[in-house]
Each structure stands twice: as C-alpha cells, then as structure tokens.
N, C-alpha and C positions, 0 to 999 in steps of 0.2 A: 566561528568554526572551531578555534585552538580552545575555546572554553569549553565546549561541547563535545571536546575529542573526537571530533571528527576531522581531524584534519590530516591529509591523505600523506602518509610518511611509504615512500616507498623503498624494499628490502633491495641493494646490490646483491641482483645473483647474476650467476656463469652458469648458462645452463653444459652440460657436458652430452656431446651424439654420442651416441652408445651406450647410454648409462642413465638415460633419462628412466625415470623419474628425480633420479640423483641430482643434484645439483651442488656447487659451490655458492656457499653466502658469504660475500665478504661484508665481514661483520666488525665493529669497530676494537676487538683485540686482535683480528687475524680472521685470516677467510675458516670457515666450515662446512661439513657437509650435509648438509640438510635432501629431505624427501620433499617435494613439490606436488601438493593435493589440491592446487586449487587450477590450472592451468588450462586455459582453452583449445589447447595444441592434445585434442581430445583420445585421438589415436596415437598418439607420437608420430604421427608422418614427419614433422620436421626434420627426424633423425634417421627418415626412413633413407636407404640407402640408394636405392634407386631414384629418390627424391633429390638428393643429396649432388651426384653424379649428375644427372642430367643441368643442377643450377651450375657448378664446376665447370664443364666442359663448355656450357651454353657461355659462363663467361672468360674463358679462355678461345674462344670461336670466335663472339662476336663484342666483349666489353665489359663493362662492368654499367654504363647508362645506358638510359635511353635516348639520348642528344636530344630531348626537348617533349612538346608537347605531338601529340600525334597530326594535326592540322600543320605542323610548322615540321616534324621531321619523319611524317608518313610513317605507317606501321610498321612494326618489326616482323618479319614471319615469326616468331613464334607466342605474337599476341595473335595474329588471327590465325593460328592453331589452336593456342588456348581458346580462343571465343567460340571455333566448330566444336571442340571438346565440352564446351559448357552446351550448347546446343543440343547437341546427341543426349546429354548426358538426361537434359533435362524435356526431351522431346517436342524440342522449340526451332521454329523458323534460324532464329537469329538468337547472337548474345552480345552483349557491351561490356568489357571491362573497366571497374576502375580502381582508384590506388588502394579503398578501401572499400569494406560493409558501409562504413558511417556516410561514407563520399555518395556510393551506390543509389541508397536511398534517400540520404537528403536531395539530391541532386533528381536523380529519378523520379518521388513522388515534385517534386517540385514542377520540373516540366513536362511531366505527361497532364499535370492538372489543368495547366495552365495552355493548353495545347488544346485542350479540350472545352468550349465554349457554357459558360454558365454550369461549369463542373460543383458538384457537392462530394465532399471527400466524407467518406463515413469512416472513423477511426476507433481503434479499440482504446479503453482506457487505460489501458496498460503496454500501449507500442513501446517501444524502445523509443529513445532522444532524436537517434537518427532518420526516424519516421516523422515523431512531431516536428521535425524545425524542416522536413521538407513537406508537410503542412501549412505551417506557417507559412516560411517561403512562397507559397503557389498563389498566397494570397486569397485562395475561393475559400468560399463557405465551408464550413465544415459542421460536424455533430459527432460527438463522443458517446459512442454506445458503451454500455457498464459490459467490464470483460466476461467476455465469453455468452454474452447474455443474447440469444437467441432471438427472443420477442423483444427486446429494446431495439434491437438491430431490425426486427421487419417494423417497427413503430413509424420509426425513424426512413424508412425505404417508405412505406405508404403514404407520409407524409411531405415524402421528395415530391410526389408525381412523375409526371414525363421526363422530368429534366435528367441531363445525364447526370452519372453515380457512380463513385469510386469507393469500393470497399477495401480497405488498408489495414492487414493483420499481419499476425505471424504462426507461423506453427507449434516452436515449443518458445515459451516465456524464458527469460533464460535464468531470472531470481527464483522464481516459484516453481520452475521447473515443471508447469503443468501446459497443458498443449488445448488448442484450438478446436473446432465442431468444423473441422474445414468442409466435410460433405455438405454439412448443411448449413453453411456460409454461402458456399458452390449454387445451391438449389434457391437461397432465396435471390444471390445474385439474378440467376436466370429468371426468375418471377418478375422479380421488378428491374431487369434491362438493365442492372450495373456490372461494372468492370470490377477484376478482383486485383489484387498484388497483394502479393505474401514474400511475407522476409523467412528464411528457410535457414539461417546462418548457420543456429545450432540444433540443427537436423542434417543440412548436407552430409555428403559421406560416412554418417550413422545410422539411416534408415533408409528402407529399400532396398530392393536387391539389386542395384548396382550403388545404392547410396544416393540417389537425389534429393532423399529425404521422407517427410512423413507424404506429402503428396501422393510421391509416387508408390509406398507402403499403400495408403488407399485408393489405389487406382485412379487419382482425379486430376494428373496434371495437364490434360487436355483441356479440363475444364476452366486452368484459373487463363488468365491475362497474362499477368507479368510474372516471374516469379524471379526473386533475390537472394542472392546468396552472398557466402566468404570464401574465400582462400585461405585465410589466417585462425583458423580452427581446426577445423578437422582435417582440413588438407594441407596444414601445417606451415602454410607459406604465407604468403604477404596481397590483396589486393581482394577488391568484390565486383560482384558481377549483376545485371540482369541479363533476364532472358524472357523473348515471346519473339510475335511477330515479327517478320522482317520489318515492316511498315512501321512497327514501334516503335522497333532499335533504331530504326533510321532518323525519325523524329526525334528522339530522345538526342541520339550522334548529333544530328543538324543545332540543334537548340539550347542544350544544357550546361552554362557553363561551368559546371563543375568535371564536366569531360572537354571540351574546349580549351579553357585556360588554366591547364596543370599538366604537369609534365607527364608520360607515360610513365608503366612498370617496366622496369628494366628488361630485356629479354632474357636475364638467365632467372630471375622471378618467374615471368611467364614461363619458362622450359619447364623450371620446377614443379610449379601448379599443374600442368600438363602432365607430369611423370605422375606426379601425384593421385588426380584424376583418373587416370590408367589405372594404375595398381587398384584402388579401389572400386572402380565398377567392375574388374573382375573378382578382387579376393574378397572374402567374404570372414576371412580370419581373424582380422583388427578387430570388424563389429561385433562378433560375436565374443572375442575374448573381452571386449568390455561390458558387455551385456552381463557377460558371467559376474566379472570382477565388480560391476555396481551392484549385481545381487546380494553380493558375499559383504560389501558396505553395508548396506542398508540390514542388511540380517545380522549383521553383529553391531552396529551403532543400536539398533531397536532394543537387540538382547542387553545392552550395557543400560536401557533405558534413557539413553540421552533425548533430547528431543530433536528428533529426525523432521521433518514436514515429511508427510507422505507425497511423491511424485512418480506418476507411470513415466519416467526419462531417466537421464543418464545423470542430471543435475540434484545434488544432495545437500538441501539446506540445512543445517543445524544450528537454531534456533536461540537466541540469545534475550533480544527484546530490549537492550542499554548500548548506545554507541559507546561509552567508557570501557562497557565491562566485555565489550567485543574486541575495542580492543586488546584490554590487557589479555583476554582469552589468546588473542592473538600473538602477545609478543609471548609470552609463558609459552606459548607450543615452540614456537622459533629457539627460544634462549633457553630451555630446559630439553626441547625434546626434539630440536632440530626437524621439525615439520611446519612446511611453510603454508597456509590459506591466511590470506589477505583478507580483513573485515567489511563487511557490508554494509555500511551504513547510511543513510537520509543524504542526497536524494536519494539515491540510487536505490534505498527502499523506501518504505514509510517509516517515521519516526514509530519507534515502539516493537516494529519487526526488523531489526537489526540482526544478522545471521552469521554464521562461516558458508560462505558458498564451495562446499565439497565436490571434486568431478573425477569422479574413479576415472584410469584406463586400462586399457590391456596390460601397461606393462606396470602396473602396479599390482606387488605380488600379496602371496597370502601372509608372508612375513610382514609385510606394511599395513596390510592391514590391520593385524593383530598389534601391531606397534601404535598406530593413529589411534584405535580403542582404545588401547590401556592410555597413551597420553591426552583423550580428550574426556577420560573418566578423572582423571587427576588433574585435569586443569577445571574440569567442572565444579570437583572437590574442594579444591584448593581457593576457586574465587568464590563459594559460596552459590553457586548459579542454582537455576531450577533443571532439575531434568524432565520428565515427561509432562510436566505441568504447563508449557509452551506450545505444546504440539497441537494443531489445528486441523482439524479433519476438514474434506476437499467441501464440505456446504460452510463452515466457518470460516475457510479462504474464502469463498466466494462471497458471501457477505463483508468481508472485511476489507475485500479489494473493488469492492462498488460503491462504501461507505467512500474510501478512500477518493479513486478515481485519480490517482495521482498523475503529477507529471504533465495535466491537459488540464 
C-alpha cells in the first residue's frame, strides 16, 4: 500500500462553527488555516445553530450517554422522536436508528435477507462497502447487475422466477457522482415481485422538497421498501437510519444484531438530528444555495479546462488517473495553497480513476471559488497532470464501471 502511495495519511484539522468552510490544520510547523473542499457535512448543518442549541441543551437536560445499548437501557425520548421525524420525513410507517450509514445497512440488508426465506439479493455493482458486506453477511444468494444497467437487472429478475427478490441500490453514487433509474428499478421491482432498498445518504436533505432525497424529488417513495439514510452528511450529525414498514422495522429491531448489541446514540445526538431534520424540511435555502454554488464549480473548473467528470449531483470529481500523483496533487493544494480535498484512491475507486473528490456547499463563497481554480490550475501545472484529456463522458463511465464491476 506505502509503495503504491496509497496509503491513507490523514490531515489534523479543527473544524471552526461559524466559519466553516474555514478550518484550522494543525500542521507539523504550527496550526494553519486552510478551506475545506472535500467534506461530507454538505450543507454545513453541523454549524448550524439551531442544530447546535438543541445538542447543548439536549446534553445539559439529560447527559452526555446513552447508558447502554437500547434493549438494556430502553429508549431515550428523543431517539424516538428522531425515528417519528425520519418517518414523516420519508413517508414511512416506521423508522430505526443506528450509530451510523455503514451500521444501518450492513446490519439492515443483512437481516431483512435473511428473514426472508430462500431470498436472492440483486445488487448494483457499484453499492457502497456497507451494502456489500451486508450482502455477504445475509449469507443468501446474490447476483451483481452491471451499474445502472437496466436489462442486466430484468435478465437476472427473469431468471430468479418465483422466488423472493431483493433489489439493493442507491440513489446518487457518491465517487462518480452519477445517480440511479430509480422509476424504473421501481417498475421492474413490481414486474417481477421484488423488494427494493435504497441507500439515500448522499441525497437526504439535498433533494426534494422537504429534502428526503432523489425519491421523493421523483415522486416514488411509496413505492420503494426500505429506504436508508445518514445523519452524518447533510444533516451534519452523527448516526443512520432505515425507514419502511412498521412490520419491517420491527423485524429488523427484534433480529439485527448490529442494533441489538451496541450501544445507542446519545440523546443530545438524537435532539440534534431532529433540529436538523426540522430546519430542512421546511428551508429550502441551504439546497439551493448549494445547487448555485456547484454550478459556479463546475462552470469555472470546465472553463480552467481541468478534467471535471461530468455529474448531474452536487459531487465533483476531478480526475487524476495515478494514486502518486493524487496524492502529491493533494498535499501541493494543502502546503501551498491551504485547500484541503483528500485523495481518492483504489479501493475506494478503480485503479487508473484515481480523483480529488470535490463537494461545493452553500457556504463556500465566490471568493473560494475563484481561489480553488487558480490553485488546482497550478497544481495541475506544476505536477505535469493531464487536463481535459481524463474526462469521460456518462456512455464511457458506463462502460468503464461494468468492465470494472468493482468492489463485488
């Protein structure tokens, strides 16, 4: 891995409320201050103040734990406040909290699979980790359809038969930044009598008009099963969630030991998620001032000619192709030009699409921006990189990421 430079160094930062995108890097002459471009905390709710206030008081009220696991020290009110707020949010029976996304779905596709008698789990080939290893986990059968691939996916349903089907995707990808055919995932589900789950993480609170995501943008969250979410993105806190049926959650609750035998989210967590949640099914201000501000990204990294990937999302890959020379692209932006994105390298892509994973937000202004262009034209310059010569238009990703199939 250290011969290959891929090996994961990570930057000491202090992030600062109030000032985010700002941050302090303590860096080995003395701390500095760097801008933060890569960050999953998509809206800045973390620093939001209402968010803020409600974790504060929530742990001045009742604590700073949660005294154990929820089976050994019963729920706190304000987890199952948060759970009715994920409910609503995402017009579901029921919802389950857990410590994370990663927890949520490993855990979740795990034992709903298995819950379910001679199950065939159909999976994209591009799910996130925390889908394939609750995959794995469930033990049943499975079949890797090529991403986003339409007719591989009904191939593979025709050739289930009767037996029950689990369809296992996500909404938006979160390396490629390209998003899902959920309608018509939806329509072949119901064809051939399979169950859907969709992981929504980085979609929550950015899409739709309360923020549930791309689902609810297209009109179809009646239609899936289960659907998955974060707290620790967009809604800038800490823990994940499913949501469907009561009968599911309750299954899921009774059975899964990754909700079982680990401790809960502390309640002032939970108050925050909840504040959080609030704020954004009514405002509408965060999503759109990031909508703006990736526009204004993507239209001056194009005009610099760097190589952008093109993605209808809010995630902005720029394109490298060497884990070396991603990283040095990376430390050169840090130690020259005090802008921090973390490199992307194998697994976590294919070898050979190696990237900066870029994630504009609202409150990164037009002054950062024009700052990030000029230092990733000069880090470009400087390592020798390709500019527009990497860029792959969305039929050359899709060939590229079914050659691959990675990850499964």
């Amino acid at each position: 891995m250290q011969a290959e430079r891929r090996y994961r160094v990570f930057a000491d930062i202090e992030r600062l409320a109030g000032r985010y995108p700002q941050a302090i890097w303590h860096a080995p002459d003395g701390p500095r201050p760097i801008t933060v471009w890569c960050s999953n905390d998509y809206l800045g709710m973390g620093q939001n103040r209402d968010v803020t206030r409600a974790m504060v008081e929530a742990a001045w009220r009742l604590g700073t734990g949660a005294g154990g696991t929820r089976n050994i020290s019963g729920n706190s009110n304000p987890i199952v406040t948060l759970e009715a707020e994920l409910a609503d949010l995402h017009g579901k029976e029921a919802a389950l909290v857990f410590t994370s996304g990663y927890v949520s779905n490993q855990t979740g596709i795990a034992t709903l699979a298995k819950l379910i008698p001679n199950c065939l789990i159909l999976s994209d080939a591009l799910n996130h980790n925390s889908m394939i290893e609750g995959v794995r986990q469930s033990g049943c059968d499975k079949a890797i359809f090529r991403h986003n691939d339409l007719e591989h996916l009904e191939e593979l349903l025709q050739a289930a038969g009767e037996r029950p089907k689990l369809i296992v995707f996500e909404s938006v990808y979160s390396m490629d930044g390209d998003i899902a055919p959920i309608r018509q995932i939806c329509d072949l589900a119901e064809r051939y009598g399979a169950m859907t789950y969709i992981d929504e993480v980085h979609a929550v609170g950015m899409y739709g008009p309360r923020g549930a995501g791309l689902a609810e943008r297209l009109g179809v969250m009646h239609r899936i099963d289960v659907i998955e979410g974060t707290l620790g993105k967009a809604f800038g806190v800490m823990g994940g969630y499913l949501t469907g049926t009561r009968a599911v959650m309750d299954a899921i609750r009774s059975f899964a030991p990754g909700f079982i035998f680990t401790t809960a989210l502390p309640p002032a967590v939970a108050a925050a998620a909840t504040a959080s949640i609030r704020h954004l099914k009514s405002s509408r201000t965060e999503r759109q001032a990031q909508q703006l501000q990736v526009a204004k990204v993507k239209e001056a990294l194009i005009h610099a000619d760097l190589p952008v990937l093109a993605t209808p999302t809010h995630i902005v890959p720029v394109m490298v192709g060497d884990a070396e020379a991603c990283k040095a692209a990376s430390d050169r932006l840090l130690n020259k030009h005090g802008i921090y994105i973390q490199p992307i390298n194998y697994p976590t892509v294919p070898r050979s699409t190696e990237r900066l994973r870029i994630t504009p937000g609202p409150l990164h202004s037009d002054d950062h921006i024009a700052a990030l262009t000029e230092a990733l034209t000069d880090t470009w310059k400087a390592l020798g990189l390709s500019f527009r010569g990497l860029v792959l238009d969305a039929r050359e990703r899709m060939k590229t990421a079914r050659r691959v199939g990675r990850r499964q």
